[in-house]
N, C-alpha and C positions, 0 to 999 in steps of 0.2 A: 403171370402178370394180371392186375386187378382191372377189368375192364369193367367202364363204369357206363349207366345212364346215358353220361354226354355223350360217348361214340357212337348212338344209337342214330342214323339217319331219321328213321320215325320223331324220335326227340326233337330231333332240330326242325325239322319241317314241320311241329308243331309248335316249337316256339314260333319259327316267323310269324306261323298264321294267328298265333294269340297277338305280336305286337303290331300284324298290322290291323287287327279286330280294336284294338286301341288306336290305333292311327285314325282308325277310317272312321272311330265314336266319338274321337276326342271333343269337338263340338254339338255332340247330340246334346239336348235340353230333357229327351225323352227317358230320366233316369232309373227307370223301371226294366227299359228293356235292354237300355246301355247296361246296366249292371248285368241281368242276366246271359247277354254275351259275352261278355269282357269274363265272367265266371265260368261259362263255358266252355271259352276257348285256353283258359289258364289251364282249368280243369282235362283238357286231351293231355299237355304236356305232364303238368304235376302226377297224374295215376300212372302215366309210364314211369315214371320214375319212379315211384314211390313201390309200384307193383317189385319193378327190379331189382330194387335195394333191400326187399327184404327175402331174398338171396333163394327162393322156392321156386318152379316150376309153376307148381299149382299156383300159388299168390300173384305170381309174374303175369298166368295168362289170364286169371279172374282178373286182374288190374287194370292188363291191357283191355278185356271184355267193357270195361267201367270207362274206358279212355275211348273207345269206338261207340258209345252212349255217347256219350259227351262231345262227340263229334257229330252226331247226328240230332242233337236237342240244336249244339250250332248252324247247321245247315237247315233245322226248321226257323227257325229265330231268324236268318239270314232275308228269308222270304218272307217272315211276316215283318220285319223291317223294309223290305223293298217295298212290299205291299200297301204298307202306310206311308211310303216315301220319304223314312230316314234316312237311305241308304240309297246308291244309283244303280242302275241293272250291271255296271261293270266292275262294282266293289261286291256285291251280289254272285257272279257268276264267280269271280277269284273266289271268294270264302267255299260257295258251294264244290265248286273243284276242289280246291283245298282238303275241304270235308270228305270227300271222296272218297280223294286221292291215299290220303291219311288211314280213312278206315280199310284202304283195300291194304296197306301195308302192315297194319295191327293185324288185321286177319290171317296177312301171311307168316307172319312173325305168331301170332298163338299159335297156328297150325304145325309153326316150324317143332316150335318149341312143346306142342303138346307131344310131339311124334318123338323127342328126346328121351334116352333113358335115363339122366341123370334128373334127379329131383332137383340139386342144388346150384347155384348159379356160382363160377367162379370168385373169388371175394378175396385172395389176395395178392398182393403188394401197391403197385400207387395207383390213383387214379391222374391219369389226363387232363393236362390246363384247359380251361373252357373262356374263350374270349365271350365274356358279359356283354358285348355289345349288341348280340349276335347279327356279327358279320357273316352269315354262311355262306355255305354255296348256295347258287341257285335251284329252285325244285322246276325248274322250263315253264312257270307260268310268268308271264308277266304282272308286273306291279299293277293294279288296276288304276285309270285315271279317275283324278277327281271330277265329279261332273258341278 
């Protein structure tokens, strides 16, 4: 069976934290730095996926390398937006956990996946309906409040 991207927990707990990286921008004026977030945080989810689909070991875990970057360009950005006071120390500390969090599970996931001996990533039959909304589970942090 074709296991895809979506299934990936990592995925999903990078999507939330890209829409709520939009959530939390959606009224910034400051569109220099809004953009560089918002691109950022696209960017953890989009290279997992994109590492995965192109069905390699090797490409899967450079990918995810480029996705645990991209999480960490986020978590600086976070604080230099709190610092200039775009953003509140509690929308702040959610992204930075987030970022973490995220990068600790990339790391386990290349390790898993470098220790693999198969080069090639499963690739057939269907892939799994993915609700667009994303409605996920929970990843145990709280929603940060607006301040």
């Amino acid at each position: 069976m074709y296991q895809s991207f979506e299934s990936l927990d990592v995925w999903k707990r990078a999507c939330r934290l890209a829409k709520a990286v939009y959530q939390e921008l959606k009224d910034c004026r400051d569109f220099g730095l809004k953009d560089q977030m918002t691109r950022a945080a696209v960017s953890i989810a989009s290279n997992i996926a994109e590492g995965y689909e192109r069905g390699t070991n090797k490409d899967f875990i450079r990918f995810l390398k480029i996705a645990q970057g991209s999480a960490a360009e986020l978590r600086t950005q976070a604080y230099i937006a709190n610092s200039v006071e775009l953003i509140g120390r509690d929308a702040t500390r959610h992204i930075v956990e987030e970022c973490k969090g995220i990068g600790a599970m990339l790391q386990a996931l290349a390790n898993a996946r470098a220790n693999n001996v198969s080069e090639s990533v499963p690739l057939e039959g269907e892939a799994e309906a993915f609700d667009l909304d994303f409605d996920l589970p929970e990843t145990g942090n709280r929603k940060p409040e607006t301040e």
